[in-house]
N, C-alpha and C positions, 0 to 999 in steps of 0.2 A: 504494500500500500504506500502510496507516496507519500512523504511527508509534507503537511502543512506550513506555509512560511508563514514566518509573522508579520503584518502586516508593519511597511516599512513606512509609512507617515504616522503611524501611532508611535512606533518604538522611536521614531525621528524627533517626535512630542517629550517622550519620558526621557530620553537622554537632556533635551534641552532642559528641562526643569529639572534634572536632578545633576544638572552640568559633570557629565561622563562625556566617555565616546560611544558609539551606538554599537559598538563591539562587546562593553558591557551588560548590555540589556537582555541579550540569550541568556546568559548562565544566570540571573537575576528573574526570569520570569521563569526556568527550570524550578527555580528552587524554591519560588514561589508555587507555579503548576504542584511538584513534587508536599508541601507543608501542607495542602490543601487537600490533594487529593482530587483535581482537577483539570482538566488540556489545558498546553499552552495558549492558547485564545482565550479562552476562560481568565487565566493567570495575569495574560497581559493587560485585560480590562481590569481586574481588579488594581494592579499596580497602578494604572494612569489615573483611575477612580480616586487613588488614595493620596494621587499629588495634584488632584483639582481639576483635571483634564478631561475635557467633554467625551464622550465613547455613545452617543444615539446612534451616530452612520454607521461605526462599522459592526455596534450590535445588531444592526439590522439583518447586516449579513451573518449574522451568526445562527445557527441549527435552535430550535424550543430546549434542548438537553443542554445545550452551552448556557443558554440564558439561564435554565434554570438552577444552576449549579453558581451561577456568580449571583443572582439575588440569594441564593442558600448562605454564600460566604459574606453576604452585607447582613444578613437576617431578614430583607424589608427589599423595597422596589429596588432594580439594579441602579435607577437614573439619579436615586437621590445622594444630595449633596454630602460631599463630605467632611467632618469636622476638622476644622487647623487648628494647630497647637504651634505655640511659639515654637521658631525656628530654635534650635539646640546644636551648638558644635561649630560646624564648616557653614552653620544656612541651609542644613536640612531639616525637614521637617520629620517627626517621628509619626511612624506607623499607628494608625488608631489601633488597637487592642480587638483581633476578632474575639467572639462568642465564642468558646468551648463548645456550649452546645450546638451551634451552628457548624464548627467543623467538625465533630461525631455524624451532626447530618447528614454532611456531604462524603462522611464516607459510606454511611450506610446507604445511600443512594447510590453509590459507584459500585458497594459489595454486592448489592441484593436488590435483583433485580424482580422478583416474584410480587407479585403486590401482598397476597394474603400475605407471604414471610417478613413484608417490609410493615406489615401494617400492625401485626401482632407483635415483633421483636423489636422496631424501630426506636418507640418512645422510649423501650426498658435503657437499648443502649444508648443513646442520648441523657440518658435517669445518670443519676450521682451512686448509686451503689446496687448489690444486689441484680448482677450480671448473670448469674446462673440462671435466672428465670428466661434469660430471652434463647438457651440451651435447650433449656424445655417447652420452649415452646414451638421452637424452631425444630426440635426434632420430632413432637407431635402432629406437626404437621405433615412432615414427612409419612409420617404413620398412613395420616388420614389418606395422605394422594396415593398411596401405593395400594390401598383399601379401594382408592375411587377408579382404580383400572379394571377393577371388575364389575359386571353387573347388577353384584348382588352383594347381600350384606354377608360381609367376614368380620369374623368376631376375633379374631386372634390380632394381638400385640406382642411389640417387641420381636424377639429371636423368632419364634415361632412362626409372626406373620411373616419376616424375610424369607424365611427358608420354607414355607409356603407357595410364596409368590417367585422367586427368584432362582436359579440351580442353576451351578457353576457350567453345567454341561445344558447346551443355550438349547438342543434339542428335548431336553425333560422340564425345559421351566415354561414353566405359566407366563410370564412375562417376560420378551427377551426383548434385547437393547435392537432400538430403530436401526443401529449398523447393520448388524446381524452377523455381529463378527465373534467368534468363540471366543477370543481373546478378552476380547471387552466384556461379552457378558460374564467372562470367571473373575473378570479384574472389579466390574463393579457388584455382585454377588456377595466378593469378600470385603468389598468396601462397606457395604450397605447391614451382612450383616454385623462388622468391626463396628458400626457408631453404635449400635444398640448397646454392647455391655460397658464400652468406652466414656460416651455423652448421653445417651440416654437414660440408660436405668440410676446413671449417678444424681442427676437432679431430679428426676423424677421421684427417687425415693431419699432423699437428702436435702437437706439444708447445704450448698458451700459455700461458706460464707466468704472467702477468699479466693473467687473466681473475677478474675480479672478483665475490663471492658475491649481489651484488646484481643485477648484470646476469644472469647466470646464473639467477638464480630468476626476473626478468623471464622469461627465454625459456624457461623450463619451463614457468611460467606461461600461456605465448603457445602454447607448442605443448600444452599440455592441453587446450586449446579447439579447436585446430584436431584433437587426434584425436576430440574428441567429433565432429565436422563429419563426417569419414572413418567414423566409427563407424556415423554413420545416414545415410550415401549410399545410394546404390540403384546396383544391378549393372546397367547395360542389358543388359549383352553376355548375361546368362542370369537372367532374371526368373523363371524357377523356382529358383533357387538363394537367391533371397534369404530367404524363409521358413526356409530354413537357416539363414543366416548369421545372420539376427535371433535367432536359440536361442542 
């Protein structure tokens, strides 16, 4: 995929006001992009945002996912003004102070992209403590989608329902992966059933009180991909059913 340049009358704008040479403004809006958790277009509006520099035209050009990720990092509309603080040092001006919570958001929006997983874990990991809930709830859900591949009600949880629905040998399983590659279906099999006694049965039947917001979003992260996986399996066990299940 090609790489995006950055546009060269904005980064033209931020060197001037921040009296550089415009050779410095890459690794500056990397490392910006990189703190946030967001593309460099994204990064380079926020920067010029924060030294008073107008950004309407070439937001325009910008994709609904770019915009929505740099009002995430303002907390509030991308256009609104930014606040000045006396100059400090050389005549520059210091960075306002983002929201914490606001950059949790923005990574949980780049982690997890499921809506139900972002909707039910989102708020916890953006919350101040008590990160194991968003483990459990995130891998309940997992539960439920892999339940919603069939057309009928299964009663079984945990190990039980994996190894149910899933079998390393992609001919004996009820569900096998949309590749329909043996490889993949014995790699995500042993994936799927490793989170059960790993992350789920732990919160599930545990208080930890010392699970951490980062790990935590690791493994929402990790299990978002694997519901997309379960999401586009295929039912052997009733292949007229799947034209269903895909609505």
């Amino acid at each position: 995929m090609a790489r995006r340049l950055l546009d060269e009358k904005l980064v033209g704008k931020l060197a001037k006001k921040r009296r550089v040479d415009v050779s410095t403004i890459g690794p500056l809006v990397s490392k910006a992009a990189h703190k946030h958790g967001i593309s460099a277009q994204a990064a380079l509006v926020v920067l010029a945002k924060d030294h008073g520099i107008g950004t309407a035209s070439f937001q325009r050009r910008l994709d609904a996912t770019t915009n929505t990720h740099i009002r995430d990092v303002f907390g509030s509309s991308p256009n609104r003004p930014t606040t000045k603080k006396a100059p400090t040092g050389k005549g520059r001006t210091p960075r306002p102070g983002i929201n914490d919570k606001t950059q949790w958001g923005a990574a949980v929006n780049a982690l997890i992209s499921d809506s139900i997983l972002r909707e039910r874990c989102g708020d916890i990991l953006r919350g101040r403590s008590n990160f194991d809930r968003a483990v459990n709830q995130v891998t309940q859900v997992l539960e439920d989608r892999i339940r919603r591949r069939f057309g009928t009600e299964v009663r079984l949880t945990g190990e039980p329902l994996v190894g149910f629905a899933f079998n390393e040998e992609i001919s004996k399983s009820k569900l096998r992966v949309a590749s329909q590659s043996a490889d993949e279906q014995r790699g995500v099999t042993q994936i799927l059933r490793g989170i059960v006694p790993a992350f789920r049965n732990a919160t599930h039947h545990h208080v930890i009180v010392g699970f951490s917001r980062e790990d935590a979003l690791r493994i929402c992260g990790f299990v978002d991909f694997l519901v997309r996986v379960v999401d586009s399996s295929k039912n052997s066990a009733d292949p007229k059913q799947q034209d269903k299940l895909d609505c």
